[in-house]
mmCIF entry with sequence, helices, sheets and N, C-alpha, C, O atoms, coordinates in Angstrom:
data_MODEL
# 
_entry.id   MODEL 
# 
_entity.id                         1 
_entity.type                       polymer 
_entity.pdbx_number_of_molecules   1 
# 
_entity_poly.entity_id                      1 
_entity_poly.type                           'polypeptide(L)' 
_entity_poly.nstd_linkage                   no 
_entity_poly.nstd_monomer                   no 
_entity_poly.pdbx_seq_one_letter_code       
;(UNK)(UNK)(UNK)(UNK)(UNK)(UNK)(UNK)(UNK)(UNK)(UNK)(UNK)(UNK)(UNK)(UNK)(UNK)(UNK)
(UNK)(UNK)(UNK)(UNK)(UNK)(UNK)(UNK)(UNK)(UNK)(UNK)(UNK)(UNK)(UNK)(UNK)(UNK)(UNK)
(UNK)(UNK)(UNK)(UNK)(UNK)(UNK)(UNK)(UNK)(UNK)(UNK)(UNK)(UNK)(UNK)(UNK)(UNK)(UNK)
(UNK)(UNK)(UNK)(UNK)(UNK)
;
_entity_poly.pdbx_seq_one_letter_code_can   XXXXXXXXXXXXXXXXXXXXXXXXXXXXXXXXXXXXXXXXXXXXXXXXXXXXX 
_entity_poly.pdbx_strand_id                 A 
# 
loop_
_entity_poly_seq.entity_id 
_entity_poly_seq.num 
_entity_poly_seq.mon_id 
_entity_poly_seq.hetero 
1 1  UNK n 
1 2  UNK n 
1 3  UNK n 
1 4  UNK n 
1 5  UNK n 
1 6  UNK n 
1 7  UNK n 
1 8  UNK n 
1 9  UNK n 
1 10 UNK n 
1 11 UNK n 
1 12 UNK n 
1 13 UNK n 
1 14 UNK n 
1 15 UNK n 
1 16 UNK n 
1 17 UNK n 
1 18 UNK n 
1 19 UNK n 
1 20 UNK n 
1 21 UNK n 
1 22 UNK n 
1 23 UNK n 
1 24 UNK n 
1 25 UNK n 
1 26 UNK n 
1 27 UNK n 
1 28 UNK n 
1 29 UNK n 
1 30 UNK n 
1 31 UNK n 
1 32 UNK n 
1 33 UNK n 
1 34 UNK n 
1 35 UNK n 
1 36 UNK n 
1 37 UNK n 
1 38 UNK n 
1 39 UNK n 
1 40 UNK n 
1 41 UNK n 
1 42 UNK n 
1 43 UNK n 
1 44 UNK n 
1 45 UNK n 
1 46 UNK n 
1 47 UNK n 
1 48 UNK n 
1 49 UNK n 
1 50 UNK n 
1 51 UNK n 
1 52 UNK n 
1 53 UNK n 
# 
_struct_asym.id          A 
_struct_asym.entity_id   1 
# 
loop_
_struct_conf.conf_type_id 
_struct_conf.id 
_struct_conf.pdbx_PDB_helix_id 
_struct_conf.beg_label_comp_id 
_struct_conf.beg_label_asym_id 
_struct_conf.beg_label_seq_id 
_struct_conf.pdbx_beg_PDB_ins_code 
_struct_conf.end_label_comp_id 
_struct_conf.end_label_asym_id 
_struct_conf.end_label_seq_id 
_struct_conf.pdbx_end_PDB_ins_code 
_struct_conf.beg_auth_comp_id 
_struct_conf.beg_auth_asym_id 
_struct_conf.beg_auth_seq_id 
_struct_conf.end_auth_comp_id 
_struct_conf.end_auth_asym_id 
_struct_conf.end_auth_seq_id 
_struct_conf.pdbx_PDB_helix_class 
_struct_conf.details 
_struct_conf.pdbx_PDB_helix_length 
HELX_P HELX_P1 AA1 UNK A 11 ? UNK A 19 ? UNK A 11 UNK A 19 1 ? 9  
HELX_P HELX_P2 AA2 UNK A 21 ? UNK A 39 ? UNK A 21 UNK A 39 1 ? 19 
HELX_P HELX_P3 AA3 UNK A 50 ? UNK A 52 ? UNK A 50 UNK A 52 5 ? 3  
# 
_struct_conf_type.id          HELX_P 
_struct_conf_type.criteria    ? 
_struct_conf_type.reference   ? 
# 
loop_
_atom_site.group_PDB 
_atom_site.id 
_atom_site.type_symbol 
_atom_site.label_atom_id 
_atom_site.label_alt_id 
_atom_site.label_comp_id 
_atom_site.label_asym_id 
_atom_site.label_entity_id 
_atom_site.label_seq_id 
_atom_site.pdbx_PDB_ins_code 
_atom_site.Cartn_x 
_atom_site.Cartn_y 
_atom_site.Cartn_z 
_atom_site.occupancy 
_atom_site.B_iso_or_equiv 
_atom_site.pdbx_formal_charge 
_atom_site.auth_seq_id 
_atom_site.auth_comp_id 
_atom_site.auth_asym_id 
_atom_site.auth_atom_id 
_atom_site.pdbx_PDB_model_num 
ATOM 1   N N  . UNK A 1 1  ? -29.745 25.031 4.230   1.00 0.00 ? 1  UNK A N  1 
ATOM 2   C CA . UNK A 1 1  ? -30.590 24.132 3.488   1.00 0.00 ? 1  UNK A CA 1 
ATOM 3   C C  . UNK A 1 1  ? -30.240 22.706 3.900   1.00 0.00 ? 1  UNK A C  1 
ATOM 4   O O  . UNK A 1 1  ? -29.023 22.558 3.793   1.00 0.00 ? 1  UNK A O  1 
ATOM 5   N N  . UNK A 1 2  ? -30.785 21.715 4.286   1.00 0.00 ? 2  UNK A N  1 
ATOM 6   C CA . UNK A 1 2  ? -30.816 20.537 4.842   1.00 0.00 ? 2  UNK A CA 1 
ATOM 7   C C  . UNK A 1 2  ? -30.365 20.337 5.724   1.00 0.00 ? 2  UNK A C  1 
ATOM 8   O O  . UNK A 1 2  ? -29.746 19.281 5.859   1.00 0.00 ? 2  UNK A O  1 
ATOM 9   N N  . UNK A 1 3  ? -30.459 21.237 6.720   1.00 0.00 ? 3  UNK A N  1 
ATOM 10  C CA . UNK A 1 3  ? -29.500 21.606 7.511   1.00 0.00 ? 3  UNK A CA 1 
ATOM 11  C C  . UNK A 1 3  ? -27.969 21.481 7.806   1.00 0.00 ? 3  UNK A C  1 
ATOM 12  O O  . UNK A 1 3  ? -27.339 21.069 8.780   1.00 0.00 ? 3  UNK A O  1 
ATOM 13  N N  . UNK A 1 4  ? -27.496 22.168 6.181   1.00 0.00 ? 4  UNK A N  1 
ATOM 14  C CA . UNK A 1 4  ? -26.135 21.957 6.008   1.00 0.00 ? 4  UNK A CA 1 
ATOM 15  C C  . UNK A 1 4  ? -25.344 23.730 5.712   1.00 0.00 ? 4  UNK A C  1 
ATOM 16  O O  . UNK A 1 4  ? -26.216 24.223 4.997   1.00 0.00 ? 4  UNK A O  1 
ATOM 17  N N  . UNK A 1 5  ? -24.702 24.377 5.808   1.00 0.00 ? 5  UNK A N  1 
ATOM 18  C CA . UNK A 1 5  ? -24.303 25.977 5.776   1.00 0.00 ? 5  UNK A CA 1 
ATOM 19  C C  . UNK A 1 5  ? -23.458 25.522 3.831   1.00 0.00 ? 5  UNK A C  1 
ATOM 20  O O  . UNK A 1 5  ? -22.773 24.552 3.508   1.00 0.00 ? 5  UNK A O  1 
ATOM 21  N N  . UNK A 1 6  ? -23.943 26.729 2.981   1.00 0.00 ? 6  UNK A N  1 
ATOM 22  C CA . UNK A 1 6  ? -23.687 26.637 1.803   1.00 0.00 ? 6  UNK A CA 1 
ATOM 23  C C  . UNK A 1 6  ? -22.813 27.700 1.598   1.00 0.00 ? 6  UNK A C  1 
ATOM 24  O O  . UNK A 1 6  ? -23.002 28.690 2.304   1.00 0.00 ? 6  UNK A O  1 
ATOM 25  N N  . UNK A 1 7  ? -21.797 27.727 0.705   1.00 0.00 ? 7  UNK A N  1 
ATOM 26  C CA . UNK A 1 7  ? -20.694 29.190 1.016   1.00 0.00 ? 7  UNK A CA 1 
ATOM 27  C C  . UNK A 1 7  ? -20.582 29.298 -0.713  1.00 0.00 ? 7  UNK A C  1 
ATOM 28  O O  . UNK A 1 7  ? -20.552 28.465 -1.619  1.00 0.00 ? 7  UNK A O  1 
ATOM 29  N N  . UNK A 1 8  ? -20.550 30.381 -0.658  1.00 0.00 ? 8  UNK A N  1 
ATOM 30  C CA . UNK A 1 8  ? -20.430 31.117 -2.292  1.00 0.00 ? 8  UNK A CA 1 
ATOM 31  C C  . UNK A 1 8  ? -19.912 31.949 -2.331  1.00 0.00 ? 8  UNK A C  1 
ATOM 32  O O  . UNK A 1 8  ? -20.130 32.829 -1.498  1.00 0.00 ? 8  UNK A O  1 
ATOM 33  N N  . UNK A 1 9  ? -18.742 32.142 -3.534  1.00 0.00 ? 9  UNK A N  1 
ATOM 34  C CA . UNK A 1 9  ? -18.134 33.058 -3.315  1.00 0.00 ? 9  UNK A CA 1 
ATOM 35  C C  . UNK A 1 9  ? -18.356 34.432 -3.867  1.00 0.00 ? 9  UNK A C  1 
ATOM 36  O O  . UNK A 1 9  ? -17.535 35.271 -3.495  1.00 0.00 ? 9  UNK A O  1 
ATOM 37  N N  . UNK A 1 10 ? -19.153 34.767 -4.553  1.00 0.00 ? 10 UNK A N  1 
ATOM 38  C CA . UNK A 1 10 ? -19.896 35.847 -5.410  1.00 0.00 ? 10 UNK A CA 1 
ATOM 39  C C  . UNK A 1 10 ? -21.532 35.628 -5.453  1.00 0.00 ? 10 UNK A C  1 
ATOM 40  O O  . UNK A 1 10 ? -22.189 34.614 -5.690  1.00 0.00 ? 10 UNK A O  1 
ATOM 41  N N  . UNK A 1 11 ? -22.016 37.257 -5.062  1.00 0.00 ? 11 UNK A N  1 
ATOM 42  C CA . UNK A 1 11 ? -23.593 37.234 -5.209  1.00 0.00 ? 11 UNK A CA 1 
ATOM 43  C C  . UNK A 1 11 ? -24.094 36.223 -6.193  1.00 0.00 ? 11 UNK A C  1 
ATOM 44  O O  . UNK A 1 11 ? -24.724 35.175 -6.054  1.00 0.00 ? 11 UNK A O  1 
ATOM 45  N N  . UNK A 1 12 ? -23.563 36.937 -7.354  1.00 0.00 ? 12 UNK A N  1 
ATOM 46  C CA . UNK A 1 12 ? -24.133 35.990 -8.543  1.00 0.00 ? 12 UNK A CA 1 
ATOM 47  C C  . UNK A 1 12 ? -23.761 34.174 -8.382  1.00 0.00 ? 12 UNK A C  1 
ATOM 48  O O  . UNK A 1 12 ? -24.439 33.313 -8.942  1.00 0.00 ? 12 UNK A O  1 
ATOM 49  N N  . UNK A 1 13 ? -22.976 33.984 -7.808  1.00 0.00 ? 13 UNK A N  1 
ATOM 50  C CA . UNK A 1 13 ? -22.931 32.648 -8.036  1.00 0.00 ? 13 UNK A CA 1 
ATOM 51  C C  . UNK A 1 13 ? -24.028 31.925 -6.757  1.00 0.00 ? 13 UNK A C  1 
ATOM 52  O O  . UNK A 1 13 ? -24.231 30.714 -6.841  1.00 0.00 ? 13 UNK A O  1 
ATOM 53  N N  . UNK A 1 14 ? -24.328 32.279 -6.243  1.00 0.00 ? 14 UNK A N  1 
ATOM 54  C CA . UNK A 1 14 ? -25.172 32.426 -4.914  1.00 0.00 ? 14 UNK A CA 1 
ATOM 55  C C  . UNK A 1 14 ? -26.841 32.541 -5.491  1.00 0.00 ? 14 UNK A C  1 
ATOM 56  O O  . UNK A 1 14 ? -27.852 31.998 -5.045  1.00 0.00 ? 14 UNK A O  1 
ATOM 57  N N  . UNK A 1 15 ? -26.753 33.006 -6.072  1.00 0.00 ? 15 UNK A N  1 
ATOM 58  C CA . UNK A 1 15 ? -28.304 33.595 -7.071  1.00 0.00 ? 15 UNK A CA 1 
ATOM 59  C C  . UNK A 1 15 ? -28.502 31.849 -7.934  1.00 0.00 ? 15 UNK A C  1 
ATOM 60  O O  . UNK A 1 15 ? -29.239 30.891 -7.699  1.00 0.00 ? 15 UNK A O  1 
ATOM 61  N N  . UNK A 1 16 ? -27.331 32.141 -9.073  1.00 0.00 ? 16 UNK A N  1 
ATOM 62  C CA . UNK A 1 16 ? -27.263 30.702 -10.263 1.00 0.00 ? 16 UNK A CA 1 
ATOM 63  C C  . UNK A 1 16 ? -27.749 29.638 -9.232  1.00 0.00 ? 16 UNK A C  1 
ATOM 64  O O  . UNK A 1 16 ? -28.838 29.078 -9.358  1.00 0.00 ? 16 UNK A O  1 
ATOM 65  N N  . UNK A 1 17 ? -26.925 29.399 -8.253  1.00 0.00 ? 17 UNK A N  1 
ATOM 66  C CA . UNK A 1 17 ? -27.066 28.180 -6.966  1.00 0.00 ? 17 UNK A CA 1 
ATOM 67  C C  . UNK A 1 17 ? -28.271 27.987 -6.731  1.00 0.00 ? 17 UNK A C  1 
ATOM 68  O O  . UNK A 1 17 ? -28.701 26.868 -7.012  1.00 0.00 ? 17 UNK A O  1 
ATOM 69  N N  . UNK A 1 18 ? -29.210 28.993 -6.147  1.00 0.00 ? 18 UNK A N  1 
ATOM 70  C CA . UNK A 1 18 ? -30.867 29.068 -5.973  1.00 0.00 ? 18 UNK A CA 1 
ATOM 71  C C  . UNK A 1 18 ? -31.417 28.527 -6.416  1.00 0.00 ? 18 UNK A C  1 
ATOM 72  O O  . UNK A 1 18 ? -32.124 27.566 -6.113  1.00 0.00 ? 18 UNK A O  1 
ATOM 73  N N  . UNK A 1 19 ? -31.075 29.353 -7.762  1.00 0.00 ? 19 UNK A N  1 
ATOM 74  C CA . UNK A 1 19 ? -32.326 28.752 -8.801  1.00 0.00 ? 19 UNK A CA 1 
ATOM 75  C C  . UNK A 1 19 ? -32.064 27.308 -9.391  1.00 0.00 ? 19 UNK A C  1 
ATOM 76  O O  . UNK A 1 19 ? -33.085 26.712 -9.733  1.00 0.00 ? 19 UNK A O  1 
ATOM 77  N N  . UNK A 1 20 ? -31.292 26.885 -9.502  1.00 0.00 ? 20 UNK A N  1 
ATOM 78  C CA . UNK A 1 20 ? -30.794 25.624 -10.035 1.00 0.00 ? 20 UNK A CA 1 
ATOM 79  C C  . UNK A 1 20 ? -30.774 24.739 -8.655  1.00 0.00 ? 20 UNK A C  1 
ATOM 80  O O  . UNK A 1 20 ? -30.033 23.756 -8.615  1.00 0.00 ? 20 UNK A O  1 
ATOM 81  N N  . UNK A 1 21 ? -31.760 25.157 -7.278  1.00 0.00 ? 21 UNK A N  1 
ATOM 82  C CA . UNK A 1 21 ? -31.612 24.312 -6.435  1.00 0.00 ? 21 UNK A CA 1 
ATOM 83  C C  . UNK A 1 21 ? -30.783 23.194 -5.800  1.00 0.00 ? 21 UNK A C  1 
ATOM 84  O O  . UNK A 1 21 ? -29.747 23.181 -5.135  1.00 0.00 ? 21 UNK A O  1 
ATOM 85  N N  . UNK A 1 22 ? -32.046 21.798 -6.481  1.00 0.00 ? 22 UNK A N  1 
ATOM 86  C CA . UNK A 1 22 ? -31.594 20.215 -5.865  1.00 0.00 ? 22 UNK A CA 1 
ATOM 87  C C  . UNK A 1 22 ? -30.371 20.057 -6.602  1.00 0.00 ? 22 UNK A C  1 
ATOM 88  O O  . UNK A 1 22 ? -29.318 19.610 -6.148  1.00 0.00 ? 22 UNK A O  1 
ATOM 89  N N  . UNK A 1 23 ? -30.571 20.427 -7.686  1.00 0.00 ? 23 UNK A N  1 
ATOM 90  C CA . UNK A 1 23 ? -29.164 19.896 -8.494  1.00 0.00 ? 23 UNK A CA 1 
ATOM 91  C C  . UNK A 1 23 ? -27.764 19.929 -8.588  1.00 0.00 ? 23 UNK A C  1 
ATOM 92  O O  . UNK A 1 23 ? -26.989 19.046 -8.956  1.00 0.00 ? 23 UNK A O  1 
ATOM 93  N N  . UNK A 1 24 ? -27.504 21.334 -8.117  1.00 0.00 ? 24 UNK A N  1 
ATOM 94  C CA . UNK A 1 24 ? -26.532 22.110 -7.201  1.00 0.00 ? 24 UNK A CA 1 
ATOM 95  C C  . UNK A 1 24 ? -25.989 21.224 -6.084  1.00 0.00 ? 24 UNK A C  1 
ATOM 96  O O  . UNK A 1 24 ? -24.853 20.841 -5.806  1.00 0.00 ? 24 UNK A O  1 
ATOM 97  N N  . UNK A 1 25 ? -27.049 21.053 -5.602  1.00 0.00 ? 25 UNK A N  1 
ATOM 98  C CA . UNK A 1 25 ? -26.238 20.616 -4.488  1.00 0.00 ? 25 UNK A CA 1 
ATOM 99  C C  . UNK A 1 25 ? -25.943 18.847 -4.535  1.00 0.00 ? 25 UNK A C  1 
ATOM 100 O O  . UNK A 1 25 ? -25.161 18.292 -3.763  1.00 0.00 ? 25 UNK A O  1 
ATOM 101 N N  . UNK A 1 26 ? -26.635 18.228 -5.460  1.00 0.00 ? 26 UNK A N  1 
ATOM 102 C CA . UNK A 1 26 ? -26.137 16.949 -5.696  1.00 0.00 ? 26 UNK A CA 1 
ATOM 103 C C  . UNK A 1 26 ? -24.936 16.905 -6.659  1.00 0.00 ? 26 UNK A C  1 
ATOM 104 O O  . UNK A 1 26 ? -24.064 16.044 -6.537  1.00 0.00 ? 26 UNK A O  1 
ATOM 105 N N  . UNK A 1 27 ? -24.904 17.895 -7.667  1.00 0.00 ? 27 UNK A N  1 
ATOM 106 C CA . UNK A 1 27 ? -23.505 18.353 -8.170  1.00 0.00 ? 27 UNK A CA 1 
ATOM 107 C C  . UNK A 1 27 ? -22.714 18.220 -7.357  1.00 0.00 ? 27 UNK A C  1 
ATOM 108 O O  . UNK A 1 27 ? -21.992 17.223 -7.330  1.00 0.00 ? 27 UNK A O  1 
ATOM 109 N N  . UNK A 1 28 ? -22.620 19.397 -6.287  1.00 0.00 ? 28 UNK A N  1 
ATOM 110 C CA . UNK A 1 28 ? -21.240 19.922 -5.779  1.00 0.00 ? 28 UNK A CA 1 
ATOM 111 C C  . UNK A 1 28 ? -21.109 18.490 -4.975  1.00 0.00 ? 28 UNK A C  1 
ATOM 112 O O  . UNK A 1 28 ? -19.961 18.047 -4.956  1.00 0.00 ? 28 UNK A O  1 
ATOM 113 N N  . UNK A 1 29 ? -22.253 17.587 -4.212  1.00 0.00 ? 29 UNK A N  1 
ATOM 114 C CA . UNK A 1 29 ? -21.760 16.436 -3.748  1.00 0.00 ? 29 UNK A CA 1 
ATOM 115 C C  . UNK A 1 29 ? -21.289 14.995 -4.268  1.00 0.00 ? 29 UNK A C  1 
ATOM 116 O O  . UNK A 1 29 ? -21.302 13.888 -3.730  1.00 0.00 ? 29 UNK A O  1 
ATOM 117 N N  . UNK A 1 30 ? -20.876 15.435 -5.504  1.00 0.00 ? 30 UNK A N  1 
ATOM 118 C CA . UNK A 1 30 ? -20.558 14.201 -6.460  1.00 0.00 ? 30 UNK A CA 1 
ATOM 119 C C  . UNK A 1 30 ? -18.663 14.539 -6.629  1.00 0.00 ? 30 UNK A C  1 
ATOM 120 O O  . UNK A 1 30 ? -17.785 13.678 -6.676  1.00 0.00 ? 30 UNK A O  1 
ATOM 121 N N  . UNK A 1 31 ? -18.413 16.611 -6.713  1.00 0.00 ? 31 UNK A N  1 
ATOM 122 C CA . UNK A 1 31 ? -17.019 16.934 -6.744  1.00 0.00 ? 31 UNK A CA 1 
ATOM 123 C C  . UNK A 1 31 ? -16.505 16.842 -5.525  1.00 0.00 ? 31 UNK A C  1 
ATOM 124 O O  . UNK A 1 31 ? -15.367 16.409 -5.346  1.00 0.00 ? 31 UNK A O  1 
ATOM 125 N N  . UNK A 1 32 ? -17.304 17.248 -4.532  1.00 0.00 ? 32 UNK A N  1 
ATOM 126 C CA . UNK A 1 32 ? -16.696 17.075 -3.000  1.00 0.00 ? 32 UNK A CA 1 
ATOM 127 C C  . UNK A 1 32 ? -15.458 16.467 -2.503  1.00 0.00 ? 32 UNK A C  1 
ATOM 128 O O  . UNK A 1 32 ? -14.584 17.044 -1.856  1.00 0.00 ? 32 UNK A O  1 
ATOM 129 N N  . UNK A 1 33 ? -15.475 15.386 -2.831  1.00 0.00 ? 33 UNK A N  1 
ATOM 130 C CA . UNK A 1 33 ? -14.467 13.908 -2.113  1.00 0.00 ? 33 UNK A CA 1 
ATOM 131 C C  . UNK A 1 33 ? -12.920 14.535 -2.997  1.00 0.00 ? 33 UNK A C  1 
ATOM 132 O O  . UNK A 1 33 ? -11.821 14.450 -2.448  1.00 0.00 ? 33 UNK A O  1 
ATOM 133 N N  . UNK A 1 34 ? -13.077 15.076 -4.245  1.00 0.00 ? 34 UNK A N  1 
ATOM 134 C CA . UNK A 1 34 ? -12.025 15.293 -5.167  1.00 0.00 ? 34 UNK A CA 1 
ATOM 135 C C  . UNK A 1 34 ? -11.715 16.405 -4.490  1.00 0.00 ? 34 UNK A C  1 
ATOM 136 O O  . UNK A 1 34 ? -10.689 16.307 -3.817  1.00 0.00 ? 34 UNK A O  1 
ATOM 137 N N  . UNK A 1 35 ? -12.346 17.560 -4.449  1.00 0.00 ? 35 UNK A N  1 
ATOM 138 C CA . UNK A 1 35 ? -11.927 19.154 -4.078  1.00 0.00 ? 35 UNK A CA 1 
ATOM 139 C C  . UNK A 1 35 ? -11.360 18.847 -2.687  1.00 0.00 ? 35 UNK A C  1 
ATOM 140 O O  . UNK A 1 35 ? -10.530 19.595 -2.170  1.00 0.00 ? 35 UNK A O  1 
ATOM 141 N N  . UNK A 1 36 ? -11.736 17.930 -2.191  1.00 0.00 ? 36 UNK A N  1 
ATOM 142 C CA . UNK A 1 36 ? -11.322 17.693 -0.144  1.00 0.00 ? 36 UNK A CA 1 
ATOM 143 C C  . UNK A 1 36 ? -9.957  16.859 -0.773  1.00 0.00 ? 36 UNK A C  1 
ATOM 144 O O  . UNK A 1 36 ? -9.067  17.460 -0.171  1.00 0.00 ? 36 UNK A O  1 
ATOM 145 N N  . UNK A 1 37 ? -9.612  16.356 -1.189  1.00 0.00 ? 37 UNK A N  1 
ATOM 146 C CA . UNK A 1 37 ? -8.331  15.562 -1.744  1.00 0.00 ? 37 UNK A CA 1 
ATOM 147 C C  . UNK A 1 37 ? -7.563  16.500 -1.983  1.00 0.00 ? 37 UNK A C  1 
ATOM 148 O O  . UNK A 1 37 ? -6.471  16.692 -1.449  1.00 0.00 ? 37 UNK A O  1 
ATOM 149 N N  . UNK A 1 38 ? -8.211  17.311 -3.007  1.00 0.00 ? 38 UNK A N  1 
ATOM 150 C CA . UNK A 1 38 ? -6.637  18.374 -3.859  1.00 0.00 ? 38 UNK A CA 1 
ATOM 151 C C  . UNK A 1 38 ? -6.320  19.292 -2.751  1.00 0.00 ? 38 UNK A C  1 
ATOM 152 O O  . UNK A 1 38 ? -5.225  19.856 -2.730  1.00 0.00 ? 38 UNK A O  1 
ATOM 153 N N  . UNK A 1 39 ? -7.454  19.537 -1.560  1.00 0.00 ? 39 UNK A N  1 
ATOM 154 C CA . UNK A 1 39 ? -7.276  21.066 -0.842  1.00 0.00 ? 39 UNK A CA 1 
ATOM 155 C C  . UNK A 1 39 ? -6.663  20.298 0.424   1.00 0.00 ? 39 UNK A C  1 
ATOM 156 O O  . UNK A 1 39 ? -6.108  21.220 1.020   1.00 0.00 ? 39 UNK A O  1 
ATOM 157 N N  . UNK A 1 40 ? -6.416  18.966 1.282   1.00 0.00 ? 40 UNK A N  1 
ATOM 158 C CA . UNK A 1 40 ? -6.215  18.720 2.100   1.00 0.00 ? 40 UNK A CA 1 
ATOM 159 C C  . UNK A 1 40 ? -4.672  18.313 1.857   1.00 0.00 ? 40 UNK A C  1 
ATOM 160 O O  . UNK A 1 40 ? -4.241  17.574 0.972   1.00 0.00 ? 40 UNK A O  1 
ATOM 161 N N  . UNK A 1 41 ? -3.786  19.132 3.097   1.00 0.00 ? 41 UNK A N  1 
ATOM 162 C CA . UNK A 1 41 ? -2.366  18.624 2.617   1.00 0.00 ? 41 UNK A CA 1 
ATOM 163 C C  . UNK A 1 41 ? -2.268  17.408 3.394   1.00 0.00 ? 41 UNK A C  1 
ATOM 164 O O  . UNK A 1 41 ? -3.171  16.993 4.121   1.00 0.00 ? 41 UNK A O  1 
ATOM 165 N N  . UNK A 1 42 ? -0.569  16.559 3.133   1.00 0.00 ? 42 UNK A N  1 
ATOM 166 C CA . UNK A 1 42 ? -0.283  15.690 3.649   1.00 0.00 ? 42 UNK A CA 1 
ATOM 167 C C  . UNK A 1 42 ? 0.668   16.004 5.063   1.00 0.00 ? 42 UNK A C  1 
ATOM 168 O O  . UNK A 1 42 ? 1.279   17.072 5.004   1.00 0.00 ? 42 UNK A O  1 
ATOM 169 N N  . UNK A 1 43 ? 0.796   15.471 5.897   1.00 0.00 ? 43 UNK A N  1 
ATOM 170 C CA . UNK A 1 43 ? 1.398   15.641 7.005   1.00 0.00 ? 43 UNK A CA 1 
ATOM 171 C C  . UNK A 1 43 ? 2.547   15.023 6.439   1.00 0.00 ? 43 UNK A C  1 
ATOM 172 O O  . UNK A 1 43 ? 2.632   14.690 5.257   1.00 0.00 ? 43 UNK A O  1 
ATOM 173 N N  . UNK A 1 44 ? 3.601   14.849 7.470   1.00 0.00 ? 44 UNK A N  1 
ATOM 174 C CA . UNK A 1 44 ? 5.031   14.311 7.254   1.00 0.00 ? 44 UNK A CA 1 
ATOM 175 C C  . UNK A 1 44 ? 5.223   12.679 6.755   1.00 0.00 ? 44 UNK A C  1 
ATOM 176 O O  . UNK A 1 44 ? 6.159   12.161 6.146   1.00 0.00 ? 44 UNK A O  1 
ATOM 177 N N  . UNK A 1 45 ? 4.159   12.187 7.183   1.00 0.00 ? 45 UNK A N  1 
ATOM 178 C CA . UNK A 1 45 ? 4.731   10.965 6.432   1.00 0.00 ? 45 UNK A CA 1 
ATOM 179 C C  . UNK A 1 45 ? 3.481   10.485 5.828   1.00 0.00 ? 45 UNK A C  1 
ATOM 180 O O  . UNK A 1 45 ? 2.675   9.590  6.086   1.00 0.00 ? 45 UNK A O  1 
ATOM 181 N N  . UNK A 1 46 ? 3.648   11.700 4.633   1.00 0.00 ? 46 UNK A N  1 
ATOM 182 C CA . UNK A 1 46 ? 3.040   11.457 3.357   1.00 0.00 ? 46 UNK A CA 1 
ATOM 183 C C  . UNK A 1 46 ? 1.016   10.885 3.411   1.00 0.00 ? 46 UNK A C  1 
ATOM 184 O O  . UNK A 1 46 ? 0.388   10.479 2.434   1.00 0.00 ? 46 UNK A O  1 
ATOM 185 N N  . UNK A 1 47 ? 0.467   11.054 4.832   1.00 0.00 ? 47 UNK A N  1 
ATOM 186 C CA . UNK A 1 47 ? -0.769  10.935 5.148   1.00 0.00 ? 47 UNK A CA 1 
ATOM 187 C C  . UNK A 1 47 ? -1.660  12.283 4.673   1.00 0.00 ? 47 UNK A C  1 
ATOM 188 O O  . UNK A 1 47 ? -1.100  13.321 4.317   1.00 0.00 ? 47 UNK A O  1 
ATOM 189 N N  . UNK A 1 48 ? -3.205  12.119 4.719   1.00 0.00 ? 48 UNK A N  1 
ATOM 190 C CA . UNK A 1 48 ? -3.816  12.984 4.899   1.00 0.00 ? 48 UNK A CA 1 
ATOM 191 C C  . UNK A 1 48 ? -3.804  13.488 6.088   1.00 0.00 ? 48 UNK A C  1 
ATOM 192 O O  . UNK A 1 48 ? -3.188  12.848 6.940   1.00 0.00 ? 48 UNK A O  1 
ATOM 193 N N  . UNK A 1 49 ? -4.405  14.635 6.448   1.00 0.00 ? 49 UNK A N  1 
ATOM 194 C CA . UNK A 1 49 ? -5.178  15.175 7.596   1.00 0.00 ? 49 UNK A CA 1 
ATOM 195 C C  . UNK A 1 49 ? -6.254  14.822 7.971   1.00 0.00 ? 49 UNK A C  1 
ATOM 196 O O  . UNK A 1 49 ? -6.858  13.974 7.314   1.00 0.00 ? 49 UNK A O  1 
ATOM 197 N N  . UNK A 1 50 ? -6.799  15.352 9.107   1.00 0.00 ? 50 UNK A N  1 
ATOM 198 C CA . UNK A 1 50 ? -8.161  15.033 9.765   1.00 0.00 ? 50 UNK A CA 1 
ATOM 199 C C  . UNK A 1 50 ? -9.334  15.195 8.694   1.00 0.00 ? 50 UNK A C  1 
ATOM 200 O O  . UNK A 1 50 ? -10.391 14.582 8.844   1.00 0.00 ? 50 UNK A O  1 
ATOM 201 N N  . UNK A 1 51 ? -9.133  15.954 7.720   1.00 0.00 ? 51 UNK A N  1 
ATOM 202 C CA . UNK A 1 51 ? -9.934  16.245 6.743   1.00 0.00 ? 51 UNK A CA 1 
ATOM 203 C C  . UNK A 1 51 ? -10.800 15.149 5.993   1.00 0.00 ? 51 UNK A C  1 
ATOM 204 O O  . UNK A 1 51 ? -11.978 15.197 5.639   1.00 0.00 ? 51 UNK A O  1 
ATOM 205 N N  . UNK A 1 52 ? -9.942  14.241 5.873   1.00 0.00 ? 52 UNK A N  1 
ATOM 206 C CA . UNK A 1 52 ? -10.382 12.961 5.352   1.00 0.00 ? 52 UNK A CA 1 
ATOM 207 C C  . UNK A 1 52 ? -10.549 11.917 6.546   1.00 0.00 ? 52 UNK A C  1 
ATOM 208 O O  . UNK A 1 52 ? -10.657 10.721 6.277   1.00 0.00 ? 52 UNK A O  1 
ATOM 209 N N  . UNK A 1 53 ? -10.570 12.379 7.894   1.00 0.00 ? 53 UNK A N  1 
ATOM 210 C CA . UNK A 1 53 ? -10.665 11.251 8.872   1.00 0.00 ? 53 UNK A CA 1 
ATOM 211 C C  . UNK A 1 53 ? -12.165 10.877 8.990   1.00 0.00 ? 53 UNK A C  1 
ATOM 212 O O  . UNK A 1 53 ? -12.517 9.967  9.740   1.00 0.00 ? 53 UNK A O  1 
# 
């Protein structure tokens, strides 16, 4: 969809996602920047990764 790949981890949550479309996905792009923070570790001197480059 916008030509972007969407990943879900259960049918059903994949289904909810659908139907609740545009919103979904302006949701999940409002948590994004936070979930890429908590999930990206720090290298040795205390930096992010490429993740945030």
């Amino acid at each position: 969809m916008n030509d972007k790949l969407y990943l879900n981890l259960t049918h059903g949550i994949n289904s909810a996602w659908i139907n609740i479309g545009q919103r979904g996905i302006t949701s999940g792009d409002r948590y994004w920047p936070g979930i890429v923070k908590k999930l990206t570790p720090k290298d040795k001197d205390g930096k992010r990764s490429y993740w945030n480059d």
